[in-house]
N, C-alpha and C positions, 0 to 999 in steps of 0.2 A: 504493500500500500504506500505506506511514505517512502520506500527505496524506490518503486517505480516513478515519482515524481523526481527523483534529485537524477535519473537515467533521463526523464522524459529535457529537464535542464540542459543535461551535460552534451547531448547530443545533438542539439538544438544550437547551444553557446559555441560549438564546435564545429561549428557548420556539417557537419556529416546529414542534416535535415534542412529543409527549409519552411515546412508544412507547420501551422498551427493546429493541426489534427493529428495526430499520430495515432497507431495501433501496434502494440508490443505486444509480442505471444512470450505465454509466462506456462509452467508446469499446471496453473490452474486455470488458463483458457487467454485467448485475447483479449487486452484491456485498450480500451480509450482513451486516449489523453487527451486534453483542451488545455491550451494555454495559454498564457495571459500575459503577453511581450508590451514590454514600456523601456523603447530607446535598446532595442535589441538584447535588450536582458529577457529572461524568464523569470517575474515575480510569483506567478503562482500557476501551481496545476490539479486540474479537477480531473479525476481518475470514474472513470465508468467500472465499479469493483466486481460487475454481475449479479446475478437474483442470491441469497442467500439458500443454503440447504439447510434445513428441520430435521431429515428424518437420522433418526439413533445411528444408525448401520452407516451412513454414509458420513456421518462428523468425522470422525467414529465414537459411538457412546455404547457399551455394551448392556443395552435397554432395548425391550419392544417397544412398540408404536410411531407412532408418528410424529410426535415431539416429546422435548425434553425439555420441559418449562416447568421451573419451579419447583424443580423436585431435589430430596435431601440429599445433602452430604455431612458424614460425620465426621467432623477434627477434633478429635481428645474430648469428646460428649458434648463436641456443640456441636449443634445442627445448622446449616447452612442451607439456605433456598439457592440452589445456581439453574441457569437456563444456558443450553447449549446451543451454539450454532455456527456453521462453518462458514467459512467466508473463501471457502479455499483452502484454508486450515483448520483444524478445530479451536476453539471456543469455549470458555465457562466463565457466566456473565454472574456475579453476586452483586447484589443494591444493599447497601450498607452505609451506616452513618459513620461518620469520625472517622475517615479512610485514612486521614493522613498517619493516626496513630496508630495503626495500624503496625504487628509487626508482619510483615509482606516478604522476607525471607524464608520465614517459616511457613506461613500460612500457604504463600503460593505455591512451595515446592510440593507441601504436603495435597493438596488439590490436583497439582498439576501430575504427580504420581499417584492418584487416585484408581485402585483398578479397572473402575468404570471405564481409564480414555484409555485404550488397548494400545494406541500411540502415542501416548501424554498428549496434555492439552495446554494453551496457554490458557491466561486466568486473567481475568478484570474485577476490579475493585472499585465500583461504578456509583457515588454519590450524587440523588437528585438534588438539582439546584433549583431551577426550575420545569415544566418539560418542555422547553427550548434550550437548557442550559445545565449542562451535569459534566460534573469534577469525574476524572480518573485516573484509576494509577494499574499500570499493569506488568505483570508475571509472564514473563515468555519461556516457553519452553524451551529448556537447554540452554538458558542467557540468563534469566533469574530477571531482577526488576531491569527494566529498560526506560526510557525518557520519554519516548512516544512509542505506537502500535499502529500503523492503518488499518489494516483489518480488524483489531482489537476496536477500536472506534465504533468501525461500521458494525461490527459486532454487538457492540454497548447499546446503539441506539437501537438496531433490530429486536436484541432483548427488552430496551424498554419499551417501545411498542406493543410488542408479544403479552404484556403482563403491565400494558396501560398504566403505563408510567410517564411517557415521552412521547412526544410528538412526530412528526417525520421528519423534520428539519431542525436540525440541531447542535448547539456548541458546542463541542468536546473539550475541556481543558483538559489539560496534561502537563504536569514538568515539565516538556521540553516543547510546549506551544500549544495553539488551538488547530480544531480540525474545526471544520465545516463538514454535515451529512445530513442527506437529504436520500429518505428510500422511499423512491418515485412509489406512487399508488396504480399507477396505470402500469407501467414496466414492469414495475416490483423490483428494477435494478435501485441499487445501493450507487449514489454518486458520493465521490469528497474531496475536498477541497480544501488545499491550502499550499501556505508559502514557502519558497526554495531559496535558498541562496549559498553563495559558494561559502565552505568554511576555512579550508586553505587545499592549497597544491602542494604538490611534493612530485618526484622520481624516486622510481626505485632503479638501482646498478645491476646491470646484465653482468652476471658474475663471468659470463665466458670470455669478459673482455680483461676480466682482471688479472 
C-alpha cells in the first residue's frame, strides 16, 4: 500500500514514466495509481487497493463461514473482539480505547501468532475518533510495530464499516502520517491516498569493482 506509492514516485521523478495513470502488477493483482504532480514533483498518490476479501479460508483464518467479524480472541484471559480481512494480506482489526498505552510488542506478537492465522497475520490497534477520523497503531507481521501500514488502513476502515463504527471515507492517523480511505459503495474497491516524498538517496558499491 504505502511502498506502492513511494515506486509509483520514484519512477515517475525518474523519468522511466510519463503517465499520471499508472498500473503496477503486485503478487496481489494490478493496482492503480493516480497522481498528483505540482512543478514535476509527485506530492501525493491514491492507490486503487481492490475489493476487500471476508471469507475465513481465503484471509486465511482457520474459521467457517463467511466472515470473521467480531469474534474472540484470548490473550492471558482477556478476551479481545478482532475482525479479519484481507486486503491482499491478512488482517486483524481490534477497536480499543487508550491505544497508545498500549503494550503492542506483546500484545501484537501474541495475536499475530495466534493459531487461528495458519500464516500469521498483521494486527491493528484501531481507536474511534470520530467515524470520519480514527487513530492507529499497527503490528506487522514479521516486522513487529511499524510507522505506517497501507493495507492495514484500508483494512481498519473496512473493519469499521463491517461493525458500524466508521464511515466510508476516512482519516487514518498513524505515527508516521495520515492516510486518506475511501471504500467506494458502488465498486466496493478500497481507494487511499496520500503523500510521498523523497527521504534521502544513497548508492550502494558493486563489490566486483572492488
Amino acid at each position: 500500500g504505502n511502498g506502492i506509492r513511494c515506486v509509483g514516485k520514484l519512477i515517475y521523478e525518474q523519468g522511466l514514466v510519463n503517465q499520471q495513470i499508472l498500473w503496477i502488477e503486485t503478487t496481489a493483482g494490478a493496482r492503480k495509481l493516480s497522481l498528483q504532480i505540482e512543478q514535476e514533483t509527485v506530492v501525493q498518490v491514491r492507490v486503487d487497493m481492490g475489493v476487500p476479501e471476508f471469507a475465513p479460508l481465503k484471509i486465511p483464518v482457520a474459521a467457517d463461514g463467511n466472515l470473521f467479524v467480531e469474534q474472540p480472541i484470548v490473550v492471558d484471559s482477556i478476551v479481545y473482539s478482532v475482525t479479519c480481512v484481507s486486503m491482499g494480506n491478512p488482517h486483524a482489526v481490534l477497536f480499543l480505547d487508550g491505544i497508545a498505552a498500549l503494550n503492542l510488542p506483546y500484545l501484537g506478537s501474541q495475536i499475530e501468532q495466534n493459531p487461528l492465522f495458519p500464516n500469521r497475520t498483521n494486527v491493528e490497534f484501531v481507536q474511534i475518533v470520530t467515524p470520519n477520523q480514527i487513530r492507529m497503531r499497527v503490528w506487522e507481521r514479521g516486522a513487529g510495530e511499524t510507522m505506517a501500514c497501507g493495507t492495514g488502513a484500508c483494512a481498519a476502515v473496512v473493519a469499521g464499516v463491517l461493525t458500524r463504527r466508521c464511515a466510508r471515507n476516512v482519516s487514518v492517523s498513524l505515527p508516521g502520517g495520515t492516510l486518506e480511505v475511501c471504500w467506494e459503495v458502488d465498486s466496493g474497491h478500497v481507494q487511499m491516498t496520500g503523500p510521498v516524498e523523497i527521504v534521502f538517496e544513497g548508492e550502494i558499491p558493486d563489490d566486483k569493482n572492488k
